[in-house]
N, C-alpha and C positions, 0 to 999 in steps of 0.2 A: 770784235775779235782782234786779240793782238798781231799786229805784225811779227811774221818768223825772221828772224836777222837775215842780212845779205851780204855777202861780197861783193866787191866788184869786180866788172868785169874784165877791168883794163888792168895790164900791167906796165909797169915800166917798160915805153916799147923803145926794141934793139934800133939803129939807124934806118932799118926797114919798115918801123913801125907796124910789123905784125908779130910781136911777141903774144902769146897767147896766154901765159902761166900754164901751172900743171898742179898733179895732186891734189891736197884736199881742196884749195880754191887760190884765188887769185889776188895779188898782192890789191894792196888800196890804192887807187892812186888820186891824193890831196887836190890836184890841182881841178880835175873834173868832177869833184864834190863841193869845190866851191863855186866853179860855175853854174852847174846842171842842178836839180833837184834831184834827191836820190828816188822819189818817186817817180822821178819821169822815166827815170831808168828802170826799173822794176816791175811799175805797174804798168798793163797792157791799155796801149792808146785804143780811147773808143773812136777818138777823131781826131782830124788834122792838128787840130787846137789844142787837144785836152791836153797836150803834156805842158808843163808848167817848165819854161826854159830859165827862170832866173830864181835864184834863191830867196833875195829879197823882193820880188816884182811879182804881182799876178795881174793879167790881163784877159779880157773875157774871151770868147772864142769867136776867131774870125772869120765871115762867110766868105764863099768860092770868090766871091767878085771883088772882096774886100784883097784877096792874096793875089788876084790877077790884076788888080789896079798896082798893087805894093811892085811888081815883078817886072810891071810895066814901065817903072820910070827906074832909068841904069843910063850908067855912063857907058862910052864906047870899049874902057878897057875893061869893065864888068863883061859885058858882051863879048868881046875875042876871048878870053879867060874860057865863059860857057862854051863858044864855037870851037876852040879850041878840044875842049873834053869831047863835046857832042863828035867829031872828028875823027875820035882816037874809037866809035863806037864800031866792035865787031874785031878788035885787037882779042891778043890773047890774053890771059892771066896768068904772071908770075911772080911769087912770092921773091921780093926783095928788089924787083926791078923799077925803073921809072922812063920807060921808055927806051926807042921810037916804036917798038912795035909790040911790045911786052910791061904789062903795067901789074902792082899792086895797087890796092887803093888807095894807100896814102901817095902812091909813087905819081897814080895819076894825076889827083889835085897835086902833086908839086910839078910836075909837066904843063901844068896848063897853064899854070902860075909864071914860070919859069920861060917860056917860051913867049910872054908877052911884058916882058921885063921886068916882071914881078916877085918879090921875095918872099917865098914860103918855106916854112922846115919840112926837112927829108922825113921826120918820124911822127907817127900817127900822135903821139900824145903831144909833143913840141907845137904839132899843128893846132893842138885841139888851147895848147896854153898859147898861143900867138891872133887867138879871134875875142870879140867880145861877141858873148852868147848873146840873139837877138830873138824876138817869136817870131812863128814860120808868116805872120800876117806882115814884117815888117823886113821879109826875105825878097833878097833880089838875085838876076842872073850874077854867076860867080861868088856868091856865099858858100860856105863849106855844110852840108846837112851831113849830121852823125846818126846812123842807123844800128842798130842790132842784128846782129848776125849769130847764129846758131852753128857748133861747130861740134867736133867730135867730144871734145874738152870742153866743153861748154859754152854760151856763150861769149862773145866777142864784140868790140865798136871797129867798125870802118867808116870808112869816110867817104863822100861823092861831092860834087861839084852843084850844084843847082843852076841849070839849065832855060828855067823857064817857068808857068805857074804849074807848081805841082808836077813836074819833072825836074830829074836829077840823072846824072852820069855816073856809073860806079864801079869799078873793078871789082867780079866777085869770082870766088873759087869754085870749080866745078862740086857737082853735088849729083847722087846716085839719081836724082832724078832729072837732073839738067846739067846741061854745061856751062864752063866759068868763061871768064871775057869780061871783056868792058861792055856794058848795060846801058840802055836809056829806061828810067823807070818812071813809074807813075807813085806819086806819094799818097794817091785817092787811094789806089789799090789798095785793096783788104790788108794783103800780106805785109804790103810794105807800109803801112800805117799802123800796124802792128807791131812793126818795129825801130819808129820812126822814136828817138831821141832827143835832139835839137837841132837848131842853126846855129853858126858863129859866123861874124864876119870879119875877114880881113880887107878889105875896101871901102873905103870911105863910100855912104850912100854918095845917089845920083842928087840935086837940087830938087825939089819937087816943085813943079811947076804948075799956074794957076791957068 
């Protein structure tokens, strides 16, 4: 069966990096189709693994122990970076903000960043062009994971912190059936592997040690 065409989801985001687009659909934006696969964006993840994070690269799918070991070996300023987001967990959610006490989500990974001397751009797509896309088996604490998000307008990409194996930090908007705030999530979870993306990273990994 053919594939029906798609948009993407991202648009050129404003310095808050929650531009949503409007109308019939949402502009392109070049720089996350050369990263991402447009499949991984699209098609609904059956597993941690299945999304295909590099355009050119395919990598087989990696087990639980294989991503707990990868998460396991981090530098110190990977770790303050996650301790940092973990931190800011039960804040409120405010479109445009990036703290101390009100976060979006790009705003947050730039707070966490930013707070342990580290330079990350204010806007959700600058972030997303300032990582090289890694797979989730080869994710450490303070990687940025990009998730799908479902909006009134369609969907949307935000952005979280990785915390840990198969947790993540994330400023999300309230929703008629829960409330927004900064999150500690599970990427095992049904929902959230469902809408699970990629990783990029902006830190150099940790040395891996024998």
């Amino acid at each position: 069966m053919p594939m029906s065409r798609v948009r993407s989801p991202i648009a050129k985001s404003d310095r808050a990096g929650m531009a949503l687009g409007s109308g019939a659909g949402f502009r392109h934006h070049e720089s996350m189709m050369r990263s991402f696969s447009i499949l991984s964006m699209y098609k609904p993840v059956a597993g941690l693994a299945a999304v295909t994070l590099l355009v050119t690269a395919c990598s087989s799918a990696p087990t639980a122990s294989r991503v707990e070991q990868s998460l396991d070996r981090t530098t110190p300023t990977r770790q303050t970076v996650a301790t940092t987001a973990l931190a800011q967990v039960g804040d409120a959610y405010a479109m445009n903000m990036a703290g101390p006490d009100q976060y979006d989500d790009a705003g947050l990974a730039y707070y966490a960043y930013r707070q342990n001397g580290r330079a990350l751009p204010r806007a959700l797509s600058d972030q997303l062009d300032a990582g090289q896309p890694i797979s989730l088996a080869e994710a450490r604490p303070g990687d940025l994971v990009f998730l799908r998000l479902d909006a009134s307008s369609g969907s949307r990409l935000a952005v979280g912190v990785l915390a840990g194996p198969q947790l993540a930090v994330i400023a999300i908007p309230g929703t008629a059936q829960a409330g927004g705030g900064v999150k500690r999530i599970s990427l095992a979870d049904d929902y959230w592997r469902g809408r699970f993306v990629g990783v990029s990273r902006i830190l150099p990994p940790a040395t891996a040690t024998r």
